[in-house]
DRENPAMI-405010 format. One record per residue (C-alpha): residue in three letters; y, z, x. Coordinates in steps of 0.001 Angstrom, whole numbers, plus 500000, padded with zeros to 6 digits. Last residue first. Example, Ala and Ser with C-alpha at 12.3 -4.5 7.8 and 13.67 -1.06 7.14 Angstrom:
% residues 2
SER498940507140513670/ALA495500507800512300/
***
This chain:
% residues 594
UNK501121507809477530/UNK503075509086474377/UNK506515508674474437/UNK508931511385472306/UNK510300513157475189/UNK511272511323478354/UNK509625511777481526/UNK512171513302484724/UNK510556511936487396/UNK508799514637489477/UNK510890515335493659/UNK510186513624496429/UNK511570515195499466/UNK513045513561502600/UNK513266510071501096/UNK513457507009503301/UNK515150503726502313/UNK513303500926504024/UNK514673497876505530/UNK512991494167506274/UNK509319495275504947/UNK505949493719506186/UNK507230492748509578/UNK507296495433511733/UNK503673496070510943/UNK502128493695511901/UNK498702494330513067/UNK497483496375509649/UNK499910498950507654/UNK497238500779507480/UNK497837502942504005/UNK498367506752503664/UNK497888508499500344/UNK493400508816500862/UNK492882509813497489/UNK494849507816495885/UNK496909508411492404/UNK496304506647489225/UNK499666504026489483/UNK499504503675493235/UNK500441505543496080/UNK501930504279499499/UNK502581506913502422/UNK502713504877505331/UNK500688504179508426/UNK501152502461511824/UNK498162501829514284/UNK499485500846517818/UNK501834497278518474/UNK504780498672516289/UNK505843501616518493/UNK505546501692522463/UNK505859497592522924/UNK507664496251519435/UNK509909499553519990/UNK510743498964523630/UNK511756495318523019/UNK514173496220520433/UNK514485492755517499/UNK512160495146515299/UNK514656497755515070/UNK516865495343513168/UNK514541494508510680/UNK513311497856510185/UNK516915499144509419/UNK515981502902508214/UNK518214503977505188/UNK518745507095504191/UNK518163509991502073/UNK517705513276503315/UNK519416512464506619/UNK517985510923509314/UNK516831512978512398/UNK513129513411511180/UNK512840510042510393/UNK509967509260512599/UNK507120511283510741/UNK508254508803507820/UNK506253505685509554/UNK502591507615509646/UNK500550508009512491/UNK502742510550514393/UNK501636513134511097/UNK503265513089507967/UNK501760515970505463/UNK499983514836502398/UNK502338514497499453/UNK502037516699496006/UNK499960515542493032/UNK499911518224490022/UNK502035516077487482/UNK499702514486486247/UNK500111512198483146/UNK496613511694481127/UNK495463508538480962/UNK492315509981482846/UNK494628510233485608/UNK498123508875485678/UNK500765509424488179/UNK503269511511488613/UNK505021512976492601/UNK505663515769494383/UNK507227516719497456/UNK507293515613500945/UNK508172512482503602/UNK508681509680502078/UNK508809506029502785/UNK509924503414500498/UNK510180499355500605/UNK513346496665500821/UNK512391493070500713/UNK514449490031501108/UNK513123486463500031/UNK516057483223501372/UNK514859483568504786/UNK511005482505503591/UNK511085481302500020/UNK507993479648499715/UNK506216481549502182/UNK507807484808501503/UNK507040485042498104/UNK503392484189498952/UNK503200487440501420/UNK505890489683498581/UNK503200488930495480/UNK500864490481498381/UNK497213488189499643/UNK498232489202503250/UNK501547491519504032/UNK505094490418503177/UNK505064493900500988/UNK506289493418497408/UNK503079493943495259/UNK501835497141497570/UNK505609498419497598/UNK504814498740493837/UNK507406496376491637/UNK510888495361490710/UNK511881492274491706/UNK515726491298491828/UNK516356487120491124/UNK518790484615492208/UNK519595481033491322/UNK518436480599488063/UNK516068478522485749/UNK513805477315488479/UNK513809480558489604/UNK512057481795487140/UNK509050479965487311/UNK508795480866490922/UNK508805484067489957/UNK505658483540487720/UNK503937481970490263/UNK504609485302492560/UNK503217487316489690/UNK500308484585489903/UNK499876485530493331/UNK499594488895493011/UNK497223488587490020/UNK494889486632492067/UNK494441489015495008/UNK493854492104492405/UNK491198490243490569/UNK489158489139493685/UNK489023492830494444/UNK486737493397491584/UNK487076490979488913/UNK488381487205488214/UNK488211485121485150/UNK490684487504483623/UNK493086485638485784/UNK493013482416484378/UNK493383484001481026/UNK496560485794482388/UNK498077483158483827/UNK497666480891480793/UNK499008483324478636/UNK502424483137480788/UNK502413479352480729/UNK503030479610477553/UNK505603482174477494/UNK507245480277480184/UNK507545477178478412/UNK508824478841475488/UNK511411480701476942/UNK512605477094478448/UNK512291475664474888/UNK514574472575476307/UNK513060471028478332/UNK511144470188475253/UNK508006470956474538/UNK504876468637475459/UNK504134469119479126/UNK503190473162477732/UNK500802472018474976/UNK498748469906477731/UNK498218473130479955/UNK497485475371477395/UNK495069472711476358/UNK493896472751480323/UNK493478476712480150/UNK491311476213477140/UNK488948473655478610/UNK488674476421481445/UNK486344478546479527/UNK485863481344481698/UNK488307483592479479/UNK485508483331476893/UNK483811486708478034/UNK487030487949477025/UNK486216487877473287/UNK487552484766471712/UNK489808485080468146/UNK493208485423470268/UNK493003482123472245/UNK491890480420469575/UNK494056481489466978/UNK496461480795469499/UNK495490476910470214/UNK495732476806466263/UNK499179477556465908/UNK499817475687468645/UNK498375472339466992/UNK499641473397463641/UNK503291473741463980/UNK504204475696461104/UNK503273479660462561/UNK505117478352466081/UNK507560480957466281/UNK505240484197464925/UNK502069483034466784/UNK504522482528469671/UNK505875485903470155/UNK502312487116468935/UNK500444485523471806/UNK503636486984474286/UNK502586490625472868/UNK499157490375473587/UNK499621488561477610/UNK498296491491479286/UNK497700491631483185/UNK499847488964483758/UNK503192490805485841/UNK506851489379485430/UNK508274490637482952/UNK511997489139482123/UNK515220491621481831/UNK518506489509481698/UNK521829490439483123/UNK525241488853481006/UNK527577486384482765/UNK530160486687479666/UNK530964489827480735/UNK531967493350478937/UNK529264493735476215/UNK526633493103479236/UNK527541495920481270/UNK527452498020478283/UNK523378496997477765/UNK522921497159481255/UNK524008500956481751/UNK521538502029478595/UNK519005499937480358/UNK519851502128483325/UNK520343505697481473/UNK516921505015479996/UNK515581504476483283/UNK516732507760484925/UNK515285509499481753/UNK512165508201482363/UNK509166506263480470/UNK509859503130483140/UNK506102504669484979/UNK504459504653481637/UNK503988500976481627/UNK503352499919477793/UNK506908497476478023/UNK506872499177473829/UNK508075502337475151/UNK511172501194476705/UNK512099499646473307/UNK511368502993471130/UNK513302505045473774/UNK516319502689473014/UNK516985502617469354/UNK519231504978469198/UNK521051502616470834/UNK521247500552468313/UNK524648498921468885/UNK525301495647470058/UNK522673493052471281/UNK522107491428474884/UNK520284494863476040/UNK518035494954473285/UNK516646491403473399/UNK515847491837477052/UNK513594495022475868/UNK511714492263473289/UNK511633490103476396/UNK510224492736477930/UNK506578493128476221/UNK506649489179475920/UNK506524488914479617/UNK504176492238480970/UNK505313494912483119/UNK506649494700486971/UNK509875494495486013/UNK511966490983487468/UNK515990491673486723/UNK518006488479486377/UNK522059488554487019/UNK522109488737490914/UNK526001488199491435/UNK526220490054494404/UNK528578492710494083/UNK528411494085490452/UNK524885492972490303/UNK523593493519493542/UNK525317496625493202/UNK524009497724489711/UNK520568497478491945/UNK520835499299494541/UNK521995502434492261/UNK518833501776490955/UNK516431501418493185/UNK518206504741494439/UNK517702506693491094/UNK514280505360490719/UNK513098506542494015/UNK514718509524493778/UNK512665510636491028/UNK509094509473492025/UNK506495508953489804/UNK505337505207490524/UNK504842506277494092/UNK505777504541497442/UNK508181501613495332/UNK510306498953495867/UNK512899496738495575/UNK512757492922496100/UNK515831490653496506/UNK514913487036495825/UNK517484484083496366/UNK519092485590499365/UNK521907484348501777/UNK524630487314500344/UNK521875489788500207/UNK521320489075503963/UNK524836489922505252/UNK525281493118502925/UNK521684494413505203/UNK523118493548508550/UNK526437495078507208/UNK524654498412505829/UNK525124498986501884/UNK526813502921501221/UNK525907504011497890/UNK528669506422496517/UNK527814509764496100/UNK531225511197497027/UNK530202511950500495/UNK528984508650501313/UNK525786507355500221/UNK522858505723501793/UNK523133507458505389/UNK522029504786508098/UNK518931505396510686/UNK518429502252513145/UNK520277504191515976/UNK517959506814515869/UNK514917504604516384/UNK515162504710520382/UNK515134508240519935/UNK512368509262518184/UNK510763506685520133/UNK511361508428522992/UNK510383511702521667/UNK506741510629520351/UNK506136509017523870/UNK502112509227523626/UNK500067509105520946/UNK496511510224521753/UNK494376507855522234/UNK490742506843520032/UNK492734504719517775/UNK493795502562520434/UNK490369500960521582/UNK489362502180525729/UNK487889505244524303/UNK485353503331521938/UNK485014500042524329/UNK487049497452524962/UNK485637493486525253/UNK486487491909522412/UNK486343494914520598/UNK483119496751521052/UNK482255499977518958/UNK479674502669519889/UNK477724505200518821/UNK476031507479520640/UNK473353509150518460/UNK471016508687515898/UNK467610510671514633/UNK465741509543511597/UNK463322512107509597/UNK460805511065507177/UNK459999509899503353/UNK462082506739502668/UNK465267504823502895/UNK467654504892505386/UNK471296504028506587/UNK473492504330509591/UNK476905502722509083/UNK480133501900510352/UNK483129501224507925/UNK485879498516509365/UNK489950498559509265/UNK492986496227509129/UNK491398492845509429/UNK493131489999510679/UNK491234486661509670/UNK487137485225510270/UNK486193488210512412/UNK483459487076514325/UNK480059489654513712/UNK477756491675516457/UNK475341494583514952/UNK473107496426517406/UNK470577499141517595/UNK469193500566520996/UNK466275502447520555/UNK465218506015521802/UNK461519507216522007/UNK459288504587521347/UNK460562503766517747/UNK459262503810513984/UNK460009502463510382/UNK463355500383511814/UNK464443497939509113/UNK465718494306510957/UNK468066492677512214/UNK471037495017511622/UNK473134494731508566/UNK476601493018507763/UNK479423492484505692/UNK482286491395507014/UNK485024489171505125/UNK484015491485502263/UNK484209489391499354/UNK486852489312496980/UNK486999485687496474/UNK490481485456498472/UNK488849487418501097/UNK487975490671501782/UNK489743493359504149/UNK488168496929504884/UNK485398495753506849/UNK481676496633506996/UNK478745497315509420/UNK475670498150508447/UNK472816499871510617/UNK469280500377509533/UNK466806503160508902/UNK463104502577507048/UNK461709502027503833/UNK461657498474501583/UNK457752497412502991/UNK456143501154501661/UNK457492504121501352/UNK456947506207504582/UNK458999506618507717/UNK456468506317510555/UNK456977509633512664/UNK458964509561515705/UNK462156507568514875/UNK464736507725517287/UNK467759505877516992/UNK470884504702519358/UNK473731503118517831/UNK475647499924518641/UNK478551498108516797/UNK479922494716518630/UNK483175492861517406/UNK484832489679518680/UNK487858488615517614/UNK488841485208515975/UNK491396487086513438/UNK492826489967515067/UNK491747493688514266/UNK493358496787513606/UNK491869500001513383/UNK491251502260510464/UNK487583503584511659/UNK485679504761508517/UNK482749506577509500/UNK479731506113507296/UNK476186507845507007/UNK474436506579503706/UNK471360508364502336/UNK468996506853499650/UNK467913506765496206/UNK467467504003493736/UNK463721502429495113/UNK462532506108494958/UNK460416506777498298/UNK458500510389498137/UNK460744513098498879/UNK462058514992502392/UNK464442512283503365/UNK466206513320506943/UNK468656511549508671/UNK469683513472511612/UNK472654512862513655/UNK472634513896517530/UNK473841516977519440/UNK473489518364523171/UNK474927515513525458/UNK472469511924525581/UNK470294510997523423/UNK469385513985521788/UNK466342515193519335/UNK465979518857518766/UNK470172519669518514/UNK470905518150515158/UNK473802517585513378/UNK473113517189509626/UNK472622514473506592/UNK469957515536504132/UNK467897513245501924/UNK465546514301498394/UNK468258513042495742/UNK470714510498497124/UNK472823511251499976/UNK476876509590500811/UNK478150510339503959/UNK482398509258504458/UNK483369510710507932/UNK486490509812508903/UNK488056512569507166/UNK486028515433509599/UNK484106517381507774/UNK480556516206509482/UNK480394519528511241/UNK480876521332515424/UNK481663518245516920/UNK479260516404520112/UNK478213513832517271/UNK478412510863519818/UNK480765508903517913/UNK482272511847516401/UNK483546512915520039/UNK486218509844519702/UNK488275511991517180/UNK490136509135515140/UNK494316508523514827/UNK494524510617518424/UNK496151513941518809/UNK500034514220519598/UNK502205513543522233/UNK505167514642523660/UNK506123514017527277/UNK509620513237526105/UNK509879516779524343/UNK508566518497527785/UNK511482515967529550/UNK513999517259527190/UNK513680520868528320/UNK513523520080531916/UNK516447517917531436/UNK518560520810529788/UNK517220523656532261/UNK519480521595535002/UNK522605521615533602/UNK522001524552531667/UNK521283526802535012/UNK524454524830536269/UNK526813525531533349/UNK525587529486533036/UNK526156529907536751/UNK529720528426536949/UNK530645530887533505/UNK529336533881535659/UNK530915532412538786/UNK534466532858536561/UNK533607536294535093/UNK532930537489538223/UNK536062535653539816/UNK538356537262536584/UNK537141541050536900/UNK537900540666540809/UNK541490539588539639/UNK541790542568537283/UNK540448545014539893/UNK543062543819542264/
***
């Protein structure tokens, strides 16, 4: 009797445990669904009601004599304000700068409105150049490098009746992924603002996106779960997703690349991609981002035999300290057997235009009897840069270049190659950096007019199918036929190059909801996240893509600010990322100086 009794206890114990589960479960899961976390910008900046100017947004700049600081004498409305304050006699060079850097997205054709409130009560002194302004500024510039807004108020404000209104309205002429607003002065005096306020066709500081908190983490989380692949199976092996397989068999250009120049399981994946597409795919040309005649000499070494003692010296000589790793050594090392065993062999061509040295003195060497190129070099290699404005030069490039053979296809693109890069030392600024995307993309193009399929390897910045990128003008020419994979990681460390000096003291900011990686919590350490795919789900486009998305992207000297806007379409800049848990320091090879 006692045994049975034993049994029902146990028996309604077990019933009780499945029902309080069954119903604590959902509970549970509905606190994770109602997730959210803080918004991309603290609204209560805009009216100064915070307790210091720390926050990140905040970018104040003071020359000698001026003080930025909250204020609580002078209010416009709630109990702090902003105050400007220049204690010095007016210097022409000096002045303070209040900025907050708002990283929202904006549609071409839009409408935008800043306002402030000032309060001047004394004259600022200084003469006709002193007073307090507003400026408002945007993140994008145009082809020429301009700012595509760049604006000031009216008018210079020496003195108001109590509080004054202050407004700045501007068109935006294309999609702009961020804007600066600005209170400035000048002079000997004090200048009070407050309330600020920004106007997007219509919606109003807490009404604009960047000013909510993020809502629906856990969803998301899970409607992106399905979109997470592992990238190699247990033995190591790289596993290629279908939807993926299906569009390296239609594409002409396959472009890999890069969050950090530094990063060790970055290379090791790129390249493991990469001896498939070649083993797999037939892609037999390999695009660097590093200079034309610099790795053709490289190109040279894998087609030969032997020497491969030889191959630190060659990897040094591309001049781009990012390939100075063990994991590419191994590669070119891999490349140069590969080719001893097929008659299809893989070339190495440069594709970037920042230098063309090394091509001058390819064909200085080649063409040292044939006068008229001969001298066309001297030329070219005698004139400081200020000369690279001369466009009589570029046109005798030109001319040279319709003369060779069809033959000389090396030749051809050597030439044109020097041309590229003394067109685009006419440039500067951010001008510079638009042009030399493009011509990297020109220089593709001339590539593929010698062969069918091509693998880029460059930044994620050069390959993206965002505005002005190698990967936008890629796209447009090649559309269907140009794939693009990009990075996103999560921690670790990475290299880069300051004061041309390797660093190896640079370690990831944290994700937050903002950025792309904080979503990959549930995919394995390394793995592949089908952006393409996840596009195509309704829910995603509404509750993820359409706010303000950020990823981790760092260039070749480090960034202070890691994360980049990854503007108003997001979804489409890369078609599959491979996402990295921890990023670990490339492995640098001895022997190479920097």
């Amino acid at each position: 009797m006692c045994y049975q009794l034993q049994k029902l206890i146990i028996r309604l114990f077990l019933y009780f445990i499945f029902f309080f589960f069954s119903f604590q479960i959902p509970v549970f899961y509905a606190q994770n669904l109602n997730e959210e976390c803080e918004a991309l910008v603290n609204p209560e900046i805009l009216d100064f009601e915070i307790d210091d100017l720390l926050d990140t947004s905040i970018k104040s700049k003071t020359g000698k004599g001026y003080l930025i600081q909250l204020d609580d004498s002078e209010v416009k409305n709630g109990e702090k304000s902003l105050l400007i304050y220049g204690e010095l006699d007016y210097q022409s060079n000096q002045f303070a700068d209040f900025s907050i850097h708002l990283p929202i997205n904006i549609p071409k054709d839009s409408r935008i409105k800043y306002s402030a409130w000032v309060n001047i009560k004394d004259s600022i002194e200084g003469g006709e150049n002193a007073g307090a302004m507003l400026r408002l500024l945007s993140d994008s510039y145009d082809r020429k490098g301009n700012p595509d807004i760049f604006k000031f108020s009216d008018e210079l404000i020496k003195k108001t009746t109590g509080w004054q209104k202050v407004e700045i309205t501007a068109k935006v002429s294309e999609d702009i992924s961020g804007i600066r607003i600005s209170a400035l002065m000048q002079g000997k005096g004090k200048a009070w603002i407050d309330d600020l306020e920004i106007e997007v066709n219509g919606e109003k500081n807490s009404q604009l996106s960047i000013f909510k908190p993020k809502t629906k983490i856990a969803q998301i989380q899970q409607k992106l779960r399905p979109f997470f692949k592992d990238f190699q199976d247990k033995n190591g092996k790289i596993i290629v997703p279908k939807t993926l397989e299906n569009q390296l068999d239609r594409s002409r250009v396959v472009g890999i690349g890069e969050a950090t120049h530094g990063t060790q399981e970055i290379y090791e994946t790129k390249i493991e991609l990469i001896k498939y597409l070649i083993q797999h795919k037939e892609f037999k040309i390999v695009a660097l981002e590093s200079y034309l005649g610099n790795t053709l000499r490289l190109n040279s070494f894998i087609q030969s035999e032997g020497n491969n003692g030889e191959v630190v010296s060659e990897i040094a000589n591309l001049e781009f300290w990012m390939y100075y790793t063990e994991v590419f050594k191994d590669f070119i090392l891999w490349l140069k057997n590969y080719n001893l065993n097929t008659k299809n062999k893989v070339q190495i061509v440069g594709i970037d235009v920042q230098s063309s040295t090394q091509t001058l003195a390819i064909l200085s060497e080649k063409y040292s009897e044939t006068t008229k190129i001969k001298k066309l070099i001297e030329n070219i290699e005698n004139q400081s840069s200020a000369f690279t404005n001369n466009m009589d030069l570029l046109d005798s490039i030109d001319s040279e270049i319709s003369k060779l053979s069809k033959t000389l296809i090396e030749d051809k693109l050597l030439l044109k190659n020097v041309k590229r890069n003394l067109y685009l030392n006419t440039f500067s600024g951010m001008a510079y950096h638009k042009k030399r995307d493009s011509l990297m993309a020109e220089n593709v193009k001339s590539v593929l007019e010698q062969t069918d399929k091509i693998i880029l390897w460059a930044h994620d910045q050069h390959l993206a199918k965002n505005s002005d990128a190698m990967g936008d003008y890629l796209n447009q020419v090649y559309d269907k036929d140009y794939a693009n994979i990009g990075y996103l990681l999560d921690t670790g460390n990475f290299l880069v190059i300051k004061d041309k000096e390797l660093s190896a003291k640079n370690t990831l900011q944290q994700s937050t909801c903002h950025d792309l990686s904080f979503y990959m919590k549930e995919a394995n350490n390394i793995a592949w996240f089908l952006n393409k795919a996840a596009t195509l789900d309704n829910y995603l486009l509404s509750n993820f893509y359409s706010l303000p998305l950020f990823k981790k992207s760092i260039g070749a000297s480090g960034n202070q600010d890691q994360f980049v806007n990854m503007g108003l379409e997001s979804q489409k800049l890369f078609d599959y990322y491979i996402f990295i848990r921890n990023s670990k320091l490339s492995t640098f090879l001895d022997g190479i100086e920097n």
